[in-house]
Structure formats: structure tokens, C-alpha cells
C-alpha positions in Angstrom: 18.1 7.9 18.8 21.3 6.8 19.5 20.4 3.9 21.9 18.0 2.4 18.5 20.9 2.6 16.5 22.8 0.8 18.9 20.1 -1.4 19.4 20.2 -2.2 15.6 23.5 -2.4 15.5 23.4 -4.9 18.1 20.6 -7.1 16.7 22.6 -7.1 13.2 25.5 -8.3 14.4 23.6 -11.1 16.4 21.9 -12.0 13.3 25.1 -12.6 11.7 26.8 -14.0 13.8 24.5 -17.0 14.4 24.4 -17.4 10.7 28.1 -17.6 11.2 28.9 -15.1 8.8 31.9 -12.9 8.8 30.1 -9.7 8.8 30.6 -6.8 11.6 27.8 -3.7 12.0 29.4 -0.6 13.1 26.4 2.6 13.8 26.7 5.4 13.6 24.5 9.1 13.8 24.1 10.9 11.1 21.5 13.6 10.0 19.4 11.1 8.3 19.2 9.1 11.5 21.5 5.9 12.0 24.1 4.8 9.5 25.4 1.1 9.9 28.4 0.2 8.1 28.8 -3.4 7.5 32.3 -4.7 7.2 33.9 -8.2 7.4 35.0 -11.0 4.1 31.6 -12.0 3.9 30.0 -8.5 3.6 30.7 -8.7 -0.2 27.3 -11.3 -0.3 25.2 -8.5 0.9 26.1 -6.3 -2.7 25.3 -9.8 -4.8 21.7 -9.1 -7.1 22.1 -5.4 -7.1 22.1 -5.3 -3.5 19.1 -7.1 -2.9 20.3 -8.7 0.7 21.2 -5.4 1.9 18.0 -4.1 0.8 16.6 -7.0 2.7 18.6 -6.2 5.9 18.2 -2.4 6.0 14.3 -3.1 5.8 14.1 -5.6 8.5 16.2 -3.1 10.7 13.7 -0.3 9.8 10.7 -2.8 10.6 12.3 -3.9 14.1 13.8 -0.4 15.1 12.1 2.4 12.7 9.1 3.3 14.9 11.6 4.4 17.4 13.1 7.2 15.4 11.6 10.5 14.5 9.6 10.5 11.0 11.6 12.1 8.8 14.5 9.9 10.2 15.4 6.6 8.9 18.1 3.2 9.0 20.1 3.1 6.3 23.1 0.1 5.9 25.6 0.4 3.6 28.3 -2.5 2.8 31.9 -1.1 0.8 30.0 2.1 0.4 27.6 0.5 -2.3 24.5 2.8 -1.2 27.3 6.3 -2.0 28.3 4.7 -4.7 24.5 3.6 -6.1 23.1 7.4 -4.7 26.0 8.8 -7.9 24.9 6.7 -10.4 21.3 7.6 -9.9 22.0 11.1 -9.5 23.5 11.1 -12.9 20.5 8.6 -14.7 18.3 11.4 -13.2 20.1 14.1 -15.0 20.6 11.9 -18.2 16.7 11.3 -18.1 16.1 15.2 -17.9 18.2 15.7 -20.5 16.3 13.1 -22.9 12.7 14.2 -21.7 13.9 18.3 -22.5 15.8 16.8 -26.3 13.2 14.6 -27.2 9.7 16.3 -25.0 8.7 12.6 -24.3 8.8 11.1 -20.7 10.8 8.6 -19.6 10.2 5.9 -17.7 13.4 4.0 -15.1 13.0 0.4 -15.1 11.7 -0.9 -11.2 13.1 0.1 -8.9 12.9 0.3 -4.7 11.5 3.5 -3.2 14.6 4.7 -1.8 15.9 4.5 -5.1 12.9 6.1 -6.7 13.5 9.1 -3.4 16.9 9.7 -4.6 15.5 10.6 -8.4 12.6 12.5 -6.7 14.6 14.9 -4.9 17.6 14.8 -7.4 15.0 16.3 -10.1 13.0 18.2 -7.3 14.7 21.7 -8.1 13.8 21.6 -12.1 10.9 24.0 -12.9 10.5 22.2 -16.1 10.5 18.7 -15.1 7.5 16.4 -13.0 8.4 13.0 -11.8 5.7 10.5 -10.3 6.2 6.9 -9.2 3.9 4.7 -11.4 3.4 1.0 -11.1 2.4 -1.3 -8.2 4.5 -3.4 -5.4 7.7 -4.3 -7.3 6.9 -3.3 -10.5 7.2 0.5 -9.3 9.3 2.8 -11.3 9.4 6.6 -11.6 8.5 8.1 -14.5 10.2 11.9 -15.6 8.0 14.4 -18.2 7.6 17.6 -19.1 5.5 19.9 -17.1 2.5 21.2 -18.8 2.7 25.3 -19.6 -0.3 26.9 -19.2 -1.6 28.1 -23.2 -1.5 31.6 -23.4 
């Protein structure tokens, strides 16, 4: 495990530096599998579009170096701590959507989003007895959708 991440780390900073970009990758283990911190004045571009470039580099990283690591293990690359900071906010939309579907007893639906993202609101809501969520949707168009569970009529 540690030699991939090092491995990735390696590749990454490769990458980036023949793109001559200021950017540094910095691995490290955690209980996920590998972290990689991405520093330098340039790492800023990676958090443009919502983060779609450093959605773009974690999955070529995963593509390259994810075989190598146990299943339930996984890349992750996080830039300024975007990816902590992201994880909050969905924590809370995934309470706020629980909230609305219990008010209101009509499912919600998140806009698309990536499966990380939808993972996050998955095992954020995983605990509530009341509650069911399902990704819906194809490709990029994927969202999760929260409802009600049925109760069984007495």
C-alpha cells in the first residue's frame, strides 16, 4: 500500500511538473488508503468548476494505481482541504433533505452529482430507519434520490 501511494504520488508530481505547473503531491496513509495533498500557487486551478480537475486527477490516479490497493481501499486528492470541506456541506444537504422528505413525506431528489459524492449522502443517511436513498439516473446525469421507507399496513 504504501509503495502505490508513493508511486502515485510520484506520477502526480511528474505530471505536473511537465505541465510546468506549480503544484506539489504530498501522500500520505490513511484508513481509507492513500491521501495526497496537493499544494503549491497553482493548486487553486484544481478547485475551479466545483472541483472538476481534481475530480479528474483523483480518477486517473485511481485508474493508474487503484488495482493495487485492497477493495474497500481507495485514492483520494484533496487541494486546500476542498474534499473536508465539500464532505460538511454534503453531510448537512443530507440532513436538510431528511428533514424535508420527514416535513413534507415526498422524496427528494440532489441535482448530479459524482459517486463519491452520492457515497458520502449514502452512508451519511445510512443509520435512519425511516429514510431509503438510491442513486437514479445514468453516467453524469446520476443523482441520489432520499424517500420515505414504506411501513408495512397493519
Amino acid at each position: 500500500m504504501a509503495d502505490t501511494c508513493q508511486q502515485a504520488e510520484s506520477f502526480l508530481n511528474d505530471v505536473f511538473a511537465g505541465a510546468q505547473l506549480d503544484i506539489q503531491a504530498t501522500a500520505a496513509q490513511d484508513e481509507n488508503g492513500c491521501s495526497l495533498d496537493l499544494d503549491g500557487s497553482d493548486a487553486s486551478l484544481l478547485r475551479n468548476e466545483g472541483g472538476e480537475m481534481l475530480d479528474a486527477v483523483e480518477h486517473l490516479v485511481n485508474q493508474i494505481y487503484g488495482r493495487k490497493l485492497a477493495h474497500n481501499e481507495r485514492i483520494v486528492c484533496d487541494v486546500h482541504s476542498f474534499r473536508a470541506t465539500r464532505v460538511a456541506e454534503l453531510r448537512v444537504m443530507a440532513q436538510h433533505a431528511a428533514e424535508r422528505v420527514r416535513t413534507t413525506r415526498v422524496p427528494f431528489s440532489f441535482g448530479p452529482m459524482s459517486a463519491s459524492e452520492r457515497r458520502v449522502i449514502h452512508l451519511t443517511l445510512a443509520e435512519e430507519q425511516d429514510l431509503y436513498t438510491e442513486s437514479i439516473g445514468e453516467g453524469n446525469a446520476r443523482r441520489l434520490k432520499v424517500s420515505l421507507k414504506a411501513t408495512p399496513q397493519s
